[in-house]
C-alpha positions as CSV (number, residue, x, y, z in Angstrom):
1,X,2.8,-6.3,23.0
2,X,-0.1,-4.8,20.7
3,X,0.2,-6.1,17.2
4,X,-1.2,-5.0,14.0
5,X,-1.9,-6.9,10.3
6,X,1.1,-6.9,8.0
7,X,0.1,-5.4,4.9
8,X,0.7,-7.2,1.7
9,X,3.4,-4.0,0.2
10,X,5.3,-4.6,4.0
11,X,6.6,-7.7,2.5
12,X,8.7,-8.2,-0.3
13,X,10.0,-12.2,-0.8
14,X,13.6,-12.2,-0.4
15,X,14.2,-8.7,1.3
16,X,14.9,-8.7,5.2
17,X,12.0,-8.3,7.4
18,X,12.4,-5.0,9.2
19,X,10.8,-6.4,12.2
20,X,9.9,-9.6,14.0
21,X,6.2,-11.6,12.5
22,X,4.1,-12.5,14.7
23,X,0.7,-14.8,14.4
24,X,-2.6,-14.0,16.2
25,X,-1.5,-15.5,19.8
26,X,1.7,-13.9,19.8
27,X,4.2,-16.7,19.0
28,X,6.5,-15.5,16.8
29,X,7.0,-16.7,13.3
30,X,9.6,-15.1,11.7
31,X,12.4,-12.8,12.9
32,X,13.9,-9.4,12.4
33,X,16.6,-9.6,8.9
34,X,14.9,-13.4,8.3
35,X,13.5,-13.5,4.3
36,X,10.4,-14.7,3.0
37,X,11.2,-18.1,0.6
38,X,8.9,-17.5,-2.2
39,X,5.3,-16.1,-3.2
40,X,3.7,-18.8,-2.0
41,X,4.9,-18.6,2.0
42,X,4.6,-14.8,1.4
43,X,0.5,-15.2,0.8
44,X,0.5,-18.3,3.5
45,X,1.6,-15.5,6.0
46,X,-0.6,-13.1,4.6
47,X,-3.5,-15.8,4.6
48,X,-3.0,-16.5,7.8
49,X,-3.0,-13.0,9.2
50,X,0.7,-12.4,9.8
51,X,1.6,-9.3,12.5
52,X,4.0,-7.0,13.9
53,X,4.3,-5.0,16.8
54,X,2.4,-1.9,16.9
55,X,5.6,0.1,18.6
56,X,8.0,-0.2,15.7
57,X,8.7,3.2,14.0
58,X,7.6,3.2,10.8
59,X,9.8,6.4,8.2
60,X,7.7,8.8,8.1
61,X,7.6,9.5,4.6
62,X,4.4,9.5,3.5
63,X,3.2,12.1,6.4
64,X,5.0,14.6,5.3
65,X,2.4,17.7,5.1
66,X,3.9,19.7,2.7
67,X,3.7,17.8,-0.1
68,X,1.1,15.4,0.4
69,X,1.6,13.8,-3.2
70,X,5.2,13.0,-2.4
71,X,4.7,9.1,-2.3
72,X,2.3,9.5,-5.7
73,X,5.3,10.5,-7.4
74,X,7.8,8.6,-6.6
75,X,5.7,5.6,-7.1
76,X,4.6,6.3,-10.6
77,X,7.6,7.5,-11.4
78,X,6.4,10.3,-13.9
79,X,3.3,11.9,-12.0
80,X,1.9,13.6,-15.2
81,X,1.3,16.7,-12.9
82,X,0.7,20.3,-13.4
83,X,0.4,23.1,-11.2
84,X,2.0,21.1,-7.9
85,X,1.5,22.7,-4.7
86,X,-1.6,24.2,-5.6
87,X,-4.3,25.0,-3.3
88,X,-7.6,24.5,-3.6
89,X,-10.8,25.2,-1.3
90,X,-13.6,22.5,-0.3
91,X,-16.0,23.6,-3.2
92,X,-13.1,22.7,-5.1
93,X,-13.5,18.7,-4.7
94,X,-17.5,18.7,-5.0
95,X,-17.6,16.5,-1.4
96,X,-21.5,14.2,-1.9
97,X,-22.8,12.0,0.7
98,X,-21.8,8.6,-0.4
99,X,-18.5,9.9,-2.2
100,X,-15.3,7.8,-1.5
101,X,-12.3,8.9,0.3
102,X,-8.8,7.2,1.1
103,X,-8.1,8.0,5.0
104,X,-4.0,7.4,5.5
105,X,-3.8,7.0,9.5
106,X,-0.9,7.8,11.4
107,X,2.4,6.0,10.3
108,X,2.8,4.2,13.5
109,X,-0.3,2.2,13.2
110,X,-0.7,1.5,10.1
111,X,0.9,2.4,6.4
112,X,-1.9,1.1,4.3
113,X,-4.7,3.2,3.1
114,X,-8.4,2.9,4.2
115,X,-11.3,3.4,2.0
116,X,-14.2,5.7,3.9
117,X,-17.2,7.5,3.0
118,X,-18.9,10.7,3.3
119,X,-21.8,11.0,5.7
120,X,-21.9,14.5,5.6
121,X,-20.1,17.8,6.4
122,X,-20.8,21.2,7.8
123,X,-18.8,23.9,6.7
124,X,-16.0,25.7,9.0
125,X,-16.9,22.9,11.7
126,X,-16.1,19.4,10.6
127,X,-16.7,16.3,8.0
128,X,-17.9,13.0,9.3
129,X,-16.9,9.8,7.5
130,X,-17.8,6.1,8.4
131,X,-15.0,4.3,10.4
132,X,-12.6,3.0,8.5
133,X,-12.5,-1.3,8.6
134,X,-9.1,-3.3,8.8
135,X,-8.4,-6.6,5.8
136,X,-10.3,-9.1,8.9
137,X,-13.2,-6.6,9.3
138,X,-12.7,-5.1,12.7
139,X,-12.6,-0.9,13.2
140,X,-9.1,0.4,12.6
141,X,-7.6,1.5,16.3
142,X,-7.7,5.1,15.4
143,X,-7.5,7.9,18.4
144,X,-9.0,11.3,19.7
145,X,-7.1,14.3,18.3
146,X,-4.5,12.0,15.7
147,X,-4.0,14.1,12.8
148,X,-4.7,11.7,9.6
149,X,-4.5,12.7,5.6
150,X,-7.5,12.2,3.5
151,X,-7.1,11.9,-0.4
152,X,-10.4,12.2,-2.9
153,X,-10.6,12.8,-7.0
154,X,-13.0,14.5,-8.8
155,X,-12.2,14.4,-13.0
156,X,-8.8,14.8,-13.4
157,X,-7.6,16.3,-10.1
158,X,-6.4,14.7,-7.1
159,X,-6.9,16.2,-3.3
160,X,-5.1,15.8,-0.4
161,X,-5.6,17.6,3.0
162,X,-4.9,17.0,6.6
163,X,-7.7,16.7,9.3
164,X,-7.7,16.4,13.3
165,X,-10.0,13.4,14.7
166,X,-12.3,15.5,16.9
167,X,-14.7,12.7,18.2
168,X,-14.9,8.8,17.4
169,X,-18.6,7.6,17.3
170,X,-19.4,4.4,18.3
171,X,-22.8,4.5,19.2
172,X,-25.3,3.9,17.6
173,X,-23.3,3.7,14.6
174,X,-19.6,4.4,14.4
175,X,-18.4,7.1,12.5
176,X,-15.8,10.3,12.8
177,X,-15.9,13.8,13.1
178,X,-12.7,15.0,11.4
179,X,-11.6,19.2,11.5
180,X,-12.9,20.8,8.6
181,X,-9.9,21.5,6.2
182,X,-8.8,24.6,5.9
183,X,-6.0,23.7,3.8
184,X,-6.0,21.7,0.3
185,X,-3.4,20.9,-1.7
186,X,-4.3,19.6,-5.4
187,X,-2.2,18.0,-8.7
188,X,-3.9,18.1,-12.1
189,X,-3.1,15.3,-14.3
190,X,-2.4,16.2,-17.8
191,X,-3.6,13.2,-19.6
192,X,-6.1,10.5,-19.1
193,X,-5.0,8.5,-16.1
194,X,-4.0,4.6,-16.9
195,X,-4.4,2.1,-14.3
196,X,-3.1,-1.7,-14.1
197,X,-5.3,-4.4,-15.2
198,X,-5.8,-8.2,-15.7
199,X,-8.7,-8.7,-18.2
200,X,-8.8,-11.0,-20.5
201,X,-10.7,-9.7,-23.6
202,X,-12.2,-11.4,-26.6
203,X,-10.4,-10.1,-30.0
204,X,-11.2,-10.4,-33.2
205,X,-9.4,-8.3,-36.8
206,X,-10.9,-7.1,-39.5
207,X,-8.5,-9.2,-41.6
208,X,-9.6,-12.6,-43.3
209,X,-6.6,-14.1,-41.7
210,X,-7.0,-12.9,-37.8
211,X,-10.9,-13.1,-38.1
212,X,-11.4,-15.2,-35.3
213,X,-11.9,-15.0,-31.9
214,X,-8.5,-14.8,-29.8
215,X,-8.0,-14.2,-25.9
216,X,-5.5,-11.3,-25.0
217,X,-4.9,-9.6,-21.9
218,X,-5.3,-5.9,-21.2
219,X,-2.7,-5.2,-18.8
220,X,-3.4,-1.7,-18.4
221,X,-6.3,0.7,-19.3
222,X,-7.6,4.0,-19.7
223,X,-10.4,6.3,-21.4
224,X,-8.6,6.6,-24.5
225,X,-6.8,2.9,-25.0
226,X,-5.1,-0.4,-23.7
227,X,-2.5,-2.4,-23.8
228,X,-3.0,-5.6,-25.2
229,X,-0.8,-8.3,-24.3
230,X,-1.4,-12.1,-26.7
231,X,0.2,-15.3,-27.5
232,X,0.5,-14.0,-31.3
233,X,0.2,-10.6,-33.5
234,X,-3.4,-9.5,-33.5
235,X,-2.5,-7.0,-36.6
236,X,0.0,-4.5,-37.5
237,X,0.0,-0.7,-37.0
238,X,-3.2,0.8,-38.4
239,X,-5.5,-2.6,-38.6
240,X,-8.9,-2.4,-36.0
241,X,-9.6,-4.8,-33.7
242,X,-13.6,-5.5,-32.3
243,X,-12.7,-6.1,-28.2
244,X,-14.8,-7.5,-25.6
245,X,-14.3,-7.6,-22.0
246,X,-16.1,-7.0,-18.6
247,X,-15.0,-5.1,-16.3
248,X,-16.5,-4.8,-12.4
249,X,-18.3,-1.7,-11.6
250,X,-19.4,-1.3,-8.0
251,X,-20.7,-4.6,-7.3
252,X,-21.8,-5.0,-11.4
253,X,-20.3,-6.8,-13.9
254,X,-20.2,-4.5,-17.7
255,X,-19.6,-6.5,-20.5
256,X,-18.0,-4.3,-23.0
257,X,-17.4,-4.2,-27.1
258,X,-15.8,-1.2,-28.2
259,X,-13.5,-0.9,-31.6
260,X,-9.5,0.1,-30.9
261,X,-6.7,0.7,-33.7
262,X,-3.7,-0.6,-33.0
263,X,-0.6,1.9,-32.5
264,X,2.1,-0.3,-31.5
265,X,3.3,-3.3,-31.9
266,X,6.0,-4.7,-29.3
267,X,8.3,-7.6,-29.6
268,X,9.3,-9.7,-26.6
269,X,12.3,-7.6,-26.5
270,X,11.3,-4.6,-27.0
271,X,8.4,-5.3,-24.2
272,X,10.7,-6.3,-21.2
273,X,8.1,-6.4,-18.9
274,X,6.1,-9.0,-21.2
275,X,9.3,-10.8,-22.3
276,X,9.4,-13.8,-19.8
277,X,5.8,-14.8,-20.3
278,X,6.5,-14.8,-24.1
279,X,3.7,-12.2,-25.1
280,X,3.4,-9.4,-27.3
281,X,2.3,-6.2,-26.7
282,X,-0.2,-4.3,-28.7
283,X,-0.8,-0.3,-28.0
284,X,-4.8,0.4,-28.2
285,X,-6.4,3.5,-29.0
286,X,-10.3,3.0,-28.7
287,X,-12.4,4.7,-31.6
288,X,-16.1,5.5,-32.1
289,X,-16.8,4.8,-28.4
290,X,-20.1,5.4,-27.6
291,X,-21.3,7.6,-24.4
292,X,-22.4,4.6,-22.0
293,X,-19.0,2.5,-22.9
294,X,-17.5,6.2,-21.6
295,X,-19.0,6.6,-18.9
296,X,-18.2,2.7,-17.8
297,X,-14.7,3.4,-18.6
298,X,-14.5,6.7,-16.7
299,X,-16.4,4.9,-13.9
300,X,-13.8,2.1,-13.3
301,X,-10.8,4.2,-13.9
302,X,-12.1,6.7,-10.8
303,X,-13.1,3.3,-8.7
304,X,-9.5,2.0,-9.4
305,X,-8.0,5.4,-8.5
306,X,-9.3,5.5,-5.0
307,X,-9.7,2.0,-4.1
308,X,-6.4,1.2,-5.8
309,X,-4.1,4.2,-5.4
310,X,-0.7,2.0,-6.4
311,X,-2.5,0.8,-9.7
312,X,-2.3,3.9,-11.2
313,X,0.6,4.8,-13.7
């Protein structure tokens, strides 16, 4: 029996496993139909590196190459797309050394996605990529000739194409030789893309009577504005707020003070999402940003966007 990690979206507390869980050594855990209790025995299984057998047959929904964007939309629900089904060529994607793909492997092995890099590519032959690396740091199991699905973004468009493995490297370094693509599908998102957060920013009003500091949370962020989720009103429509918050950049910690006005205020019940944990919501639109604060922004959004794919909304 070969087994494989459980990924943390493969289990949902209280739905029926699909298959049987599996520790390490093979002695079995939970069952086929049993539930997880709660959160907490959900990240204890997770924790202690949960598995399931490698021969269970995953839907293939996600491999679908037609429309390789298929799972993006129905996970964010409202893609903000134009232009779907488009098809783009290699220039298109402006492919460096160093840049970051998302490598999707077959569905049978594994539904997560892997974050690779370009080592190179020669054109109308192949692109070679490092080998992808599992949660516990071994190579993913990947095979000669399996067809995988690469994903990459460049400024507001997202790529997907289909490649062959041709050869696995191992020595001296490991790395693959994928088939060139010859076909590339693209999307073009309309608006600045908005990904989930959890950063707790410093706030402070303009007013005499919200002029200290408070702690909010930014729940979710983009180029152009936040939500702002706190304890109390921070203002009302058309008041500025002084934020500051730091976000991780590649290894680097930004600390960041930019000016927002707020937009929109929302009430516990008009915020349902917020409405249990008793805060209220505040719509940010950032103002008089300046170019580095931009580029940060910009920077994290795009790192978010491939190392985080289900974060985006």
């Amino acid at each position: 029996m070969s087994l494989i990690l459980v990924n943390n979206n493969e289990i949902v507390v209280g739905k029926s496993l699909p298959w049987p869980l599996y520790d390490q050594k093979h002695n079995l855990l939970l069952g086929q139909g049993d539930k997880v209790r709660d959160n907490e025995h959900r990240d204890a299984l997770l924790a202690g590196g949960a598995c399931h057998e490698l021969s269970w047959d995953a839907p293939e929904t996600e491999g679908d190459e037609k429309n390789l964007f298929a799972a993006e939309e129905e996970s964010t629900g409202q893609p903000v797309i134009d232009e779907t089904g488009k098809e783009f060529t290699f220039d298109d994607m402006k492919l460096k050394v160093e840049d970051r793909l998302q490598l999707q492997p077959p569905a049978q092995l594994a539904r997560e996605r892997f974050l690779v890099k370009v080592i190179g590519f020669l054109k109308g032959a192949s692109l070679l990529v490092t080998t992808p690396i599992t949660a516990n740091g071994l190579r993913l199991q990947l095979m000669e000739n399996e067809t995988v699905v690469m994903r990459s973004f460049s400024g507001q468009n997202a790529f997907g194409f289909a490649c062959t493995i041709q050869r696995i490297i191992k020595i001296p370094y490991e790395y693959l030789h994928l088939s060139f693509p010859d076909k590339i599908q693209g999307i073009v998102i309309r608006k600045a893309p908005r990904v989930k957060t959890r950063i707790i920013a410093s706030v402070q009003g303009n007013k005499p009577d919200v002029a200290e500091h408070l702690s909010a949370l930014i729940s979710d962020i983009s180029a152009n504005g936040a939500s702002l989720d706190a304890k109390r009103p921070l203002g009302d429509k058309g008041d500025m707020l002084n934020l500051a918050f730091r976000v991780h950049l590649h290894n680097i910690d930004a600390l960041l003070s930019v000016k927002g006005v707020i937009r929109a205020v929302l009430s516990n019940d008009a915020a349902t999402d917020v409405a249990k944990s008793g805060l209220i919501r505040h719509g940010i639109e950032f103002q008089e940003l300046q170019p580095n604060d931009c580029v940060v922004l910009q920077s994290m959004i795009y790192q978010q966007m491939i190392e985080n794919p289900h974060k985006l909304m």
